[in-house]
C-alpha positions in Angstrom: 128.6 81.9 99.9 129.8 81.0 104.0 130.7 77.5 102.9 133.5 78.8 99.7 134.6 81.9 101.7 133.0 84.2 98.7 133.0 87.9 99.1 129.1 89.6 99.5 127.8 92.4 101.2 126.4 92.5 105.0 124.2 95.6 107.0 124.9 95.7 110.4 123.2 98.2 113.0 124.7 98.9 116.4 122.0 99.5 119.2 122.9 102.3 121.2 120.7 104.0 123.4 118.9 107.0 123.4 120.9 108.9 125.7 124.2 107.0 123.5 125.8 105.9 126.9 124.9 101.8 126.9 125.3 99.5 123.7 122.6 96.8 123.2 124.8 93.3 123.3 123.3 89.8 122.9 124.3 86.5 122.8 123.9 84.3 119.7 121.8 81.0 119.9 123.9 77.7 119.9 122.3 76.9 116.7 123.6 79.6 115.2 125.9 78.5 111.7 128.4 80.9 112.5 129.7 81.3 115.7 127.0 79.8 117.4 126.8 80.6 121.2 129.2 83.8 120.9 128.7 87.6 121.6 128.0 90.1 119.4 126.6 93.8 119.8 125.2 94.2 115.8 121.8 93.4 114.4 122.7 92.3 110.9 122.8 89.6 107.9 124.0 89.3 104.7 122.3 91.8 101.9 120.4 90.0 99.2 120.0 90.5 95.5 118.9 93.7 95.1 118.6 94.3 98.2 119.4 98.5 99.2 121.9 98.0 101.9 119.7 100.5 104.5 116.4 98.3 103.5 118.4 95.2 104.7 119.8 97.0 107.8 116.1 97.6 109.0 115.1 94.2 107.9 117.7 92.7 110.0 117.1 95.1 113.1 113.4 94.2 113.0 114.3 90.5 112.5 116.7 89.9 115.1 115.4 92.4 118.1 112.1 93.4 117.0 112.7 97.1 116.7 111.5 98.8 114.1 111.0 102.8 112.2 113.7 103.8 114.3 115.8 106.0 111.6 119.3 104.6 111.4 122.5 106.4 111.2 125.3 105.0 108.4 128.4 105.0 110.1 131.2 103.7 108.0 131.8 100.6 105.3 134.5 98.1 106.3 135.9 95.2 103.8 136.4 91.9 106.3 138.9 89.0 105.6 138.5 86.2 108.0 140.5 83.0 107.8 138.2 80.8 110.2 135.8 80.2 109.1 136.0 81.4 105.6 134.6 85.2 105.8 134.6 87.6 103.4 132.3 90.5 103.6 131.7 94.2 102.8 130.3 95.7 106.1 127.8 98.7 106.2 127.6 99.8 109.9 124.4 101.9 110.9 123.6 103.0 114.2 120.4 103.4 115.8 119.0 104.9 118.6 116.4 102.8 121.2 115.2 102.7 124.6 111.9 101.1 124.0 111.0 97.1 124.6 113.6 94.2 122.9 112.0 90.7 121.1 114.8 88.7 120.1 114.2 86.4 117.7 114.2 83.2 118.9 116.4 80.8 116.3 119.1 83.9 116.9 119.5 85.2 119.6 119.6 83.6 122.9 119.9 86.8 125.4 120.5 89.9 125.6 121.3 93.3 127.6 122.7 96.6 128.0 126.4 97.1 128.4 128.2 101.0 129.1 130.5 101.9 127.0 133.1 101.4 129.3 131.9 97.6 130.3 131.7 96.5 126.6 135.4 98.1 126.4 136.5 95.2 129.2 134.9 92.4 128.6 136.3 93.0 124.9 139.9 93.0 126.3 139.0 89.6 128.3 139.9 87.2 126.2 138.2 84.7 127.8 134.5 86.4 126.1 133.5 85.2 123.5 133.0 87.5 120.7 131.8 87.3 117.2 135.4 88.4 115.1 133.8 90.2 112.5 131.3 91.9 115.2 134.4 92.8 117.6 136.5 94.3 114.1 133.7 96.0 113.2 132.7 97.3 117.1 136.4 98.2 117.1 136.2 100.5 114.1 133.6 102.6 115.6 135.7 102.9 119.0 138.4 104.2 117.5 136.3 106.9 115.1 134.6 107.8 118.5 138.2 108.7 119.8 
């Protein structure tokens, strides 16, 4: 699928939270196949065969930073085109809401912590951050539906 550019479906969560004032953002291990060593404030993976898109949103979540029967919010669906490398994807974005203990997991994600709002906003327009593309598209979408 990554390696031909082919089109599939991801589930992506957004950790905000409980008051909704700090985003959870991590950074991705240097292993990683895509992107490795970048920055990136959604849990999430690729949806697999008959998969529902919400089951695979909480797989994910649980997966990557160990948090689990939260409820998640579905925010919006967003069609990706990426030249390099090759990604094609149908986004579901999800948030949830957390303020108990993170586990990362360790063959993904190297570190983490909690940015405002207004701190994830800046180091987004630095260009010199690293940033997952399809993560900052996607983390740009639900900017501008905030307002």
């Amino acid at each position: 699928m990554r390696a031909e550019g082919l089109w599939h479906a991801c589930a992506s969560v957004l950790v905000l939270s409980g008051d909704g004032q700090r985003v959870y953002v991590h950074r991705r291990t240097e292993s990683k196949d895509v992107y490795p060593g970048l920055h990136d404030c959604w849990a999430g993976g690729v949806v697999a065969a008959d998969e529902p898109v919400e089951v695979c949103a909480q797989r994910e979540l649980a997966e990557e930073l160990g948090i689990s029967g939260v409820p998640l919010t579905p925010l919006f669906t967003l069609p990706m085109e990426l030249a390099d490398p090759p990604v094609r994807e149908h986004l579901w974005a999800y948030e949830a809401r957390w303020d108990g203990p993170i586990t990362h997991q360790e063959s993904e994600v190297a570190d983490g912590w909690w940015l405002t709002l207004t701190e994830l906003r800046a180091r987004l327009a630095d260009p010199s951050w690293g940033f997952v593309p399809d993560g900052r598209l996607a983390v740009e979408e639900w900017f501008r539906r905030r307002g």
